[in-house]
C-alpha positions in Angstrom: 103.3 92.6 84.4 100.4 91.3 82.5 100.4 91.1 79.0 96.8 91.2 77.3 96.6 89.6 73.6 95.8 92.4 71.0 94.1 89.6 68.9 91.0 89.7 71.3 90.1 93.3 71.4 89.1 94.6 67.4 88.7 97.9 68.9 90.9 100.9 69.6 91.9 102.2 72.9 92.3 105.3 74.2 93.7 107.1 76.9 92.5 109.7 78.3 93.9 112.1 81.1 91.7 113.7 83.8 93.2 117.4 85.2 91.8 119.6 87.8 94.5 121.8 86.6 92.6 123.1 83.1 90.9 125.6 82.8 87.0 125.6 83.8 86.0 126.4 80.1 87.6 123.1 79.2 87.0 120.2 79.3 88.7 118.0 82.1 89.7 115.1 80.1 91.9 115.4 77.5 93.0 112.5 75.1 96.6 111.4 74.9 96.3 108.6 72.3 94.9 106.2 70.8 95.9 102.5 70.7 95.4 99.3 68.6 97.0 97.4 71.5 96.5 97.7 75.2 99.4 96.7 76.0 100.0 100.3 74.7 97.3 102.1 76.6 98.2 100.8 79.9 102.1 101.5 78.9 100.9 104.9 78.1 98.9 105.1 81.9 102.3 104.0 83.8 103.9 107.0 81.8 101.8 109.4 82.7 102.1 108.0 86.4 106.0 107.7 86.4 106.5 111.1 84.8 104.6 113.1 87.5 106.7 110.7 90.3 109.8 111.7 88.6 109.2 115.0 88.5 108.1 115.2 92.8 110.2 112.6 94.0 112.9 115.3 95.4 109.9 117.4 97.1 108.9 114.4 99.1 110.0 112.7 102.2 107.9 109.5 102.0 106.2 106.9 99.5 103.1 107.7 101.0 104.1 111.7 100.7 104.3 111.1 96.9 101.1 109.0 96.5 99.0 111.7 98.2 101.2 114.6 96.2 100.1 112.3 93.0 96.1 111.9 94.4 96.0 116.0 94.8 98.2 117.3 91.7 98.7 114.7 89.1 96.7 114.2 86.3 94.4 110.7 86.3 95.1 108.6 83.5 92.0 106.2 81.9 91.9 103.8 79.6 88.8 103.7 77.2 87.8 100.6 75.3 86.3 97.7 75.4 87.2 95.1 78.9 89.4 97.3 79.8 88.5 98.2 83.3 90.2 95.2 85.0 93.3 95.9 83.3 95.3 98.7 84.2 94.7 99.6 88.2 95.9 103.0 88.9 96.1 102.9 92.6 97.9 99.5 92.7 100.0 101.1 90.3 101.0 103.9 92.1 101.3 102.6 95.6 103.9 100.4 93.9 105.7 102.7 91.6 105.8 104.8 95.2 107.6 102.2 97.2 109.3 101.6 95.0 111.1 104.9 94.4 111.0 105.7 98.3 111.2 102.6 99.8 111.2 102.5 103.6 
C-alpha cells in the first residue's frame, strides 16, 4: 500500500459515492467525507469497496462473480482533490480485494 505525504496536498479531499440505486430526482453522487489526508480518502474508497464484498461474498461462487456483482450493484467510490487521480485505482482494487476473498 502506498502511502501519499499529507504535507504536499493543502487541499481537502473528498469522497464521493456514485449510485444507480437513488432516486432519479437525486442526484447520483453523494458525498461521504471530507479529508485533510488522502491517505484517508483512499481508506475511505477501500471501505466502501470491502463493505459491499462483505456483504455478497456468500451470494457468489467466484472472484470474478463478485467483481461483476460489485460493477452492476455497488456504489462507485471517487476521490475529489487535487492529484488524486493516480492514486486510488478502483478496479485494481477490486480485482484484488476479489481474489482475495475467493481465491481460486
Amino acid at each position: 500500500m502506498t502511502n501519499y505525504p499529507s504535507s504536499n496536498y493543502p487541499q481537502k479531499f473528498s469522497v464521493d459515492v456514485f449510485s444507480e440505486r437513488r432516486p432519479l430526482s437525486e442526484d447520483p453522487w453523494l458525498r461521504i467525507g471530507e479529508f485533510d489526508d488522502l491517505n484517508q480518502a483512499i481508506n475511505t474508497c477501500k471501505k466502501v469497496v470491502d463493505d459491499f464484498l462483505n456483504s455478497r461474498v456468500s451470494s457468489v461462487k467466484s472472484a470474478d462473480q463478485l467483481i461483476a456483482d460489485f460493477l452492476y450493484h455497488g456504489d462507485m467510490p471517487a476521490i475529489k482533490g487535487a492529484e488524486n487521480l493516480n492514486s486510488f485505482y478502483i478496479y485494481e482494487y477490486l480485482a484484488q480485494r476479489c481474489r482475495e476473498i475467493l481465491p481460486t
